[in-house]
N, C-alpha and C positions, 0 to 999 in steps of 0.2 A: 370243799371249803365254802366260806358264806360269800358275802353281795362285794362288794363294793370293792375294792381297796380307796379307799377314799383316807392335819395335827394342828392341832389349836392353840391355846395358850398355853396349855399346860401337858404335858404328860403325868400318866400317875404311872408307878412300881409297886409294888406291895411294901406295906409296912411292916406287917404281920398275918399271919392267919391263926384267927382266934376262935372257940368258938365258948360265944358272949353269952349265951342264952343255954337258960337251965336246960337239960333235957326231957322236961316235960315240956319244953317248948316247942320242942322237935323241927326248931329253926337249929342251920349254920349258914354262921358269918363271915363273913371275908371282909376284913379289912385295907385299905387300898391309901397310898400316899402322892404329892406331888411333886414333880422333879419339872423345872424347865424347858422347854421345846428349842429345837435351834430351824433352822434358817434351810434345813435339808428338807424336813418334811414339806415343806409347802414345795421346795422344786419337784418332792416327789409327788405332790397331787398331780399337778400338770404331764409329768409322765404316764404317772397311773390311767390318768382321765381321759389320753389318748388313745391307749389302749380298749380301755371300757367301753367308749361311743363305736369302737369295730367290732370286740368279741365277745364286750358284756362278761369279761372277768376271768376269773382263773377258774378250773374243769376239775374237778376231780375223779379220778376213773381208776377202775379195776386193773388196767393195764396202759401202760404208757402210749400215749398216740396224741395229735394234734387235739384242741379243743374243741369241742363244735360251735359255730359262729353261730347257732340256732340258741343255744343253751345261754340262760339268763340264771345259771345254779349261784354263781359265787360274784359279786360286784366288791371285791375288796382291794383295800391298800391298806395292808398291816405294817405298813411303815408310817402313815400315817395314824394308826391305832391307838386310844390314848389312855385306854385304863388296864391297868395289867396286874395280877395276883399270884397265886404260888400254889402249887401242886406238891407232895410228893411220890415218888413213886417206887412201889417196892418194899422190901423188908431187909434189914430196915430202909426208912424212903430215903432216895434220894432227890432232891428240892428244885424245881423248876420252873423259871419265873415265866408267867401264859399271860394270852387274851383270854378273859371267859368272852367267847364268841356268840351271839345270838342266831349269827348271818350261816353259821357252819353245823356240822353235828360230828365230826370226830376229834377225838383227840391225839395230840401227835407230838412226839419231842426228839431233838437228833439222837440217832444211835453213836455207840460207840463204835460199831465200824464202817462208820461214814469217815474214809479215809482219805479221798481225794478231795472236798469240799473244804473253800476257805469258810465258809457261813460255818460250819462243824464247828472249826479249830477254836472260833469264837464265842462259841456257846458251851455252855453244860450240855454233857452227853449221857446218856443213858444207857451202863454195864449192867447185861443182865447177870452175869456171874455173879454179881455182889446183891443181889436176891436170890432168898430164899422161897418166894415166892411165885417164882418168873414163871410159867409156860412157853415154850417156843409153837406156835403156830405158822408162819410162814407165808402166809397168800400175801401176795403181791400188791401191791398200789402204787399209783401217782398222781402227784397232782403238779399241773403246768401253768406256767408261767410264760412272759412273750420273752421274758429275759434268762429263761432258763427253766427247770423243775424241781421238782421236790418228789423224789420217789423212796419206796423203802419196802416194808410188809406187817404184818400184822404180827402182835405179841400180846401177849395177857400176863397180869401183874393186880396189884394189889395198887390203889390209889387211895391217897391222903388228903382231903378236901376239909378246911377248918376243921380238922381238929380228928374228923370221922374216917374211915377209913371206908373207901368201896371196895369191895370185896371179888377177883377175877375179873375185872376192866380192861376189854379190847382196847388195846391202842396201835395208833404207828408208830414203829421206830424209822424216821429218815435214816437212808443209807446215801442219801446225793441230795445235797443242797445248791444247786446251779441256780442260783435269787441273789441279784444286791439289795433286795428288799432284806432279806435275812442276815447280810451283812453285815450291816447299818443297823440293824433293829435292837434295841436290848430285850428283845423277847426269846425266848428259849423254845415254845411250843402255840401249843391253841388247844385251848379246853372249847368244843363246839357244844351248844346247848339250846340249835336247832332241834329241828324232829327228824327222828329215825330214816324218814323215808328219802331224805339224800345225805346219809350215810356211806362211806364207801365202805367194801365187804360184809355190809350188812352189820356192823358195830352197834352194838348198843350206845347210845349217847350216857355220858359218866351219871347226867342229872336221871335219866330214866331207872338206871341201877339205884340211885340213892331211893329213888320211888321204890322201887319193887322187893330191895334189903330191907327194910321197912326204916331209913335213917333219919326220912324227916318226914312232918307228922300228914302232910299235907302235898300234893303234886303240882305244888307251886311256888316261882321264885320271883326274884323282886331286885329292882337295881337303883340304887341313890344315888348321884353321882355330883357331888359337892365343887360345884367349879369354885364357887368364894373361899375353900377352906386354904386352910396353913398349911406347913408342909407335915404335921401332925395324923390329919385323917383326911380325905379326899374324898370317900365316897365307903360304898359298902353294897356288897351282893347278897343276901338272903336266900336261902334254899329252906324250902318246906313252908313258907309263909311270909309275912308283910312285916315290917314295925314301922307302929305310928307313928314316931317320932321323926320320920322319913317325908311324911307327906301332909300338907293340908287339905283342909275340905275332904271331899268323897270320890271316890276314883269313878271315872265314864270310861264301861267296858264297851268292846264291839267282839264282835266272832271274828275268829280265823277264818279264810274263805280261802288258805289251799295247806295244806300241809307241806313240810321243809325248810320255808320261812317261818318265820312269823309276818304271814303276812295276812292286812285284814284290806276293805274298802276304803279310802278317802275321799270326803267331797271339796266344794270349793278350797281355793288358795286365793284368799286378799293380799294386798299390798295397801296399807294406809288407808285400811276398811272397804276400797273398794276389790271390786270382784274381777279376776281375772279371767273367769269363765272357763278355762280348762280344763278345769275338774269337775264342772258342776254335774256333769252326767258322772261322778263317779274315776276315780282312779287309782289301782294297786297302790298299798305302800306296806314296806316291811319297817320294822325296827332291828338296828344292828349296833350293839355295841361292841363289832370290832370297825364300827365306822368313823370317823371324829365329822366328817361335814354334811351337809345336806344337800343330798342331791338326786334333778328332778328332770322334767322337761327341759331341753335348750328354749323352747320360745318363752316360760316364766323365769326360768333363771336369768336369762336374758333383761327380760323385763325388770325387775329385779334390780338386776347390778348395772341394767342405766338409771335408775331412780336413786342410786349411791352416788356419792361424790369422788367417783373413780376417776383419775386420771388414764386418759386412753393411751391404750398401748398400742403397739406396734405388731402385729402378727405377723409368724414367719410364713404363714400357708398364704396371708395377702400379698406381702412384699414378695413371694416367688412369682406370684398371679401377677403382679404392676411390672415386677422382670421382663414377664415372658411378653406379657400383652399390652404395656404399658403405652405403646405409641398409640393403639389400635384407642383403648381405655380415654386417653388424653383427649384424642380427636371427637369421639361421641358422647363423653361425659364430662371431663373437669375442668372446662376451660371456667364454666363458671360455678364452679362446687369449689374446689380448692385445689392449692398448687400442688403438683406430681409428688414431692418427695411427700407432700404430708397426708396424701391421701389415705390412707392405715392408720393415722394417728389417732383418729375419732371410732376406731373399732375395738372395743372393749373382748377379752379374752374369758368369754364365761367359763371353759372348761378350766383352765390356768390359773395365776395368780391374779386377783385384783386389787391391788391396794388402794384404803381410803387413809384420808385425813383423821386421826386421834381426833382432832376437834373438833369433828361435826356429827359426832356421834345423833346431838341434840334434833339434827335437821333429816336424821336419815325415819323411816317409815317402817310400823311396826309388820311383821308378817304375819300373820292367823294361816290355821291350819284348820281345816272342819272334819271335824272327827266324832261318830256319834251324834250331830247334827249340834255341837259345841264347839266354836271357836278358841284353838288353842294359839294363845298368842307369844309370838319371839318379837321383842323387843332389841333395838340396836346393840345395846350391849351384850345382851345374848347371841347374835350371831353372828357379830363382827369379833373377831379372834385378835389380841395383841400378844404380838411378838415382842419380847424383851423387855428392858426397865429404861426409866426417866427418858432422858431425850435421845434414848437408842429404839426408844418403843417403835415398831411399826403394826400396822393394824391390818387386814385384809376381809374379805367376805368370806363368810363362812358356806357360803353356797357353790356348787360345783352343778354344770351341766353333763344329762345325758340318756341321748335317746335309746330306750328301747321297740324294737318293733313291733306292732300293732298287735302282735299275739299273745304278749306280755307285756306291751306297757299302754299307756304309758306309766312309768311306773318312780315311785318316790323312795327313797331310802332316807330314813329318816336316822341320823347317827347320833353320837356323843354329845352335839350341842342341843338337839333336841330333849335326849334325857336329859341333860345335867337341869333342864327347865322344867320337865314334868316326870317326877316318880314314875314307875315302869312295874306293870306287875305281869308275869307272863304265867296262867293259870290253864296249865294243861290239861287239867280234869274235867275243866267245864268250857275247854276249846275256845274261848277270848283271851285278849288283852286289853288294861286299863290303865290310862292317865291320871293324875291328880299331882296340883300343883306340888313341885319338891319344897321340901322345906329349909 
């Protein structure tokens, strides 16, 4: 599976899948709409986010076994995932609401004899009897979770992407959903649309088929991701090519520099123009739209969300620390820093939640991204995320910390707040990816 598990303002569902465009355009669209966030996804960052900073994510493997703490494959939280579409699968198909994932490359939806899992009961499940289509193939797979796994095998079936139909498509059927992530989710699968080469059982990725069926005219796809819209349209994925009407100005591509991500080089990260220096030599970063935040180093993230109007919290990993050693702590530091109980209060929770004030959006500091040797800027309202309506709003960062080690990172994952601000074009042919502001 892909990076992150790392939910915003808004979640999108699909509205429809359509496909808009002539067939001499040898684009298909997906259409995508918005539905409300609640108050779970952001507990679930902080969960996620603990996890992450020790295993660097969920593993996906051939056969079930612990993760490897080395492996940086998947950094995801698809409970916090915020733009979701529709597959069918099968003859005739049966309809299943997905992430199209960037961060992943297979696809996978619950089976029907995934019988002991509550996540199952609550999803659409997927009868191969009721296709005419179906292959059983059978090789094994799983993918783990610190709360559980998600195991199943491999099947091939006929898939229905806007409108087109790919033709003999490895997938997974889950036979054990042990995730409260999948509980919780209104998601049914994951259409991955990574590259092949972290694939499990060697699957084709669905986008690769549609390349090589000859379905779309071009081996590249494109992602809009409309935070301002209504609950109307929200966003839209393109497969085989761009629409203009998506993006302004001209898109700054860079190359891919590993295959399985999408992932290329990043330089500098400013904060309110100036330079944080972190990155200047250079730092990984992938793009994941099954990620909704953005998340990077602890020492900029850090940096960062003390230069917010955060109010400090309280962390439970310090208040264990001031429990245990508190006398010791008192005696050689705080007689004259401040008093014992509030020593924690002034330490802000990067990986967690951090809530600001609605009304100082004004005063908070733009962050730029160097990408391609072009400053790509977020703006407070862009990465401050509000939760709820009128004076039930609350607001939080959209930034999430988290290290990886020096053999992979340090490394940035750049999710759903990041596109929904810059058009997204992922061009496999000619091995980059390009920005250009969304429109």
């Amino acid at each position: 599976m892909g990076t992150g598990r790392i939910a915003l303002q808004h979640l999108l569902i699909l509205s429809s899948v359509l496909l808009l465009g002539a067939p001499a355009e040898g684009l298909v669209r997906v259409a995508l709409m918005k539905l409300p966030v609640s108050q779970n996804h952001l507990i679930a960052r902080e969960d996620a986010q603990s996890f992450l900073s020790q295993h660097h994510g969920l593993v996906l493997n051939e056969e079930p076994q612990p993760p490897p703490k080395s492996n940086i494959v998947t950094l995801k939280n698809y409970l916090n995932a915020q733009y979701y579409g529709e597959v069918g699968i099968g003859t005739p198909p049966q309809n299943f609401t997905v992430i199209f994932d960037t961060g992943s490359s297979n696809l996978w939806v619950p089976s029907s004899e995934c019988y002991s899992s509550n996540a199952c009961h609550l999803h659409k499940s997927y009868i191969a009897s009721r296709s005419s289509t179906y292959t059983k193939k059978g090789k094994r797979v799983s993918i783990h979770y610190r709360t559980g796994a998600i195991a199943g095998y491999i099947s091939q079936d006929n898939v229905q992407v806007g409108g087109l139909v790919v033709k003999n498509q490895d997938f997974i059927e889950a036979s054990l959903e042990q995730s409260i992530t999948f509980m919780l989710e209104k998601i049914d699968g994951i259409v991955g649309l990574g590259f092949k080469e972290m694939s499990s059982a060697g699957a084709e990725p669905v986008w690769y088929n549609m390349v090589s069926q000859g379905l779309v005219g071009s081996p590249v796809f494109s992602f809009w991701l409309n935070r301002h819209a209504g609950k109307v349209k929200g966003g839209e994925i393109v497969f085989g090519g761009v629409d203009p009407n998506h993006y302004k100005g001209r898109h700054t591509y860079v190359p891919i520099t590993m295959k399985g991500y999408w992932q290329f080089d990043m330089g500098d990260v400013l904060i309110g123009g100036n330079s944080t220096g972190l990155c200047k030599s250079g730092c990984a970063a992938i793009v994941d739209s099954g990620a909704s935040f953005l998340t990077g180093p602890t020492e900029i993230i850090n940096e960062i969300n003390w230069r917010l109007p955060i109010p400090r919290f309280v962390s439970k990993a310090c208040k264990n620390v001031v429990s245990k050693f508190g006398r010791q702590i008192v005696h050689l530091l705080l007689k004259r820093v401040c008093s014992f109980p509030k020593m924690c209060d002034g330490i802000p929770i990067p990986t967690g939640e951090s809530s600001v004030d609605c009304g100082e959006l004004k005063s908070m500091p733009d962050i730029a991204f160097t990408i391609g040797a072009k400053q790509f800027v977020l703006k407070p309202e862009q990465y401050i995320v509000k939760i709820g309506e009128g004076d039930a709003t609350k607001c939080t960062s959209g930034f999430s910390a988290m290290d990886v080690p020096p053999t992979g990172g340090p490394l940035w994952i750049l999710g759903d707040i990041f596109m929904e601000a810059y058009h997204t074009v992922f061009d496999y042919g000619n091995m980059k990816i390009g920005f250009a502001e969304a429109a």
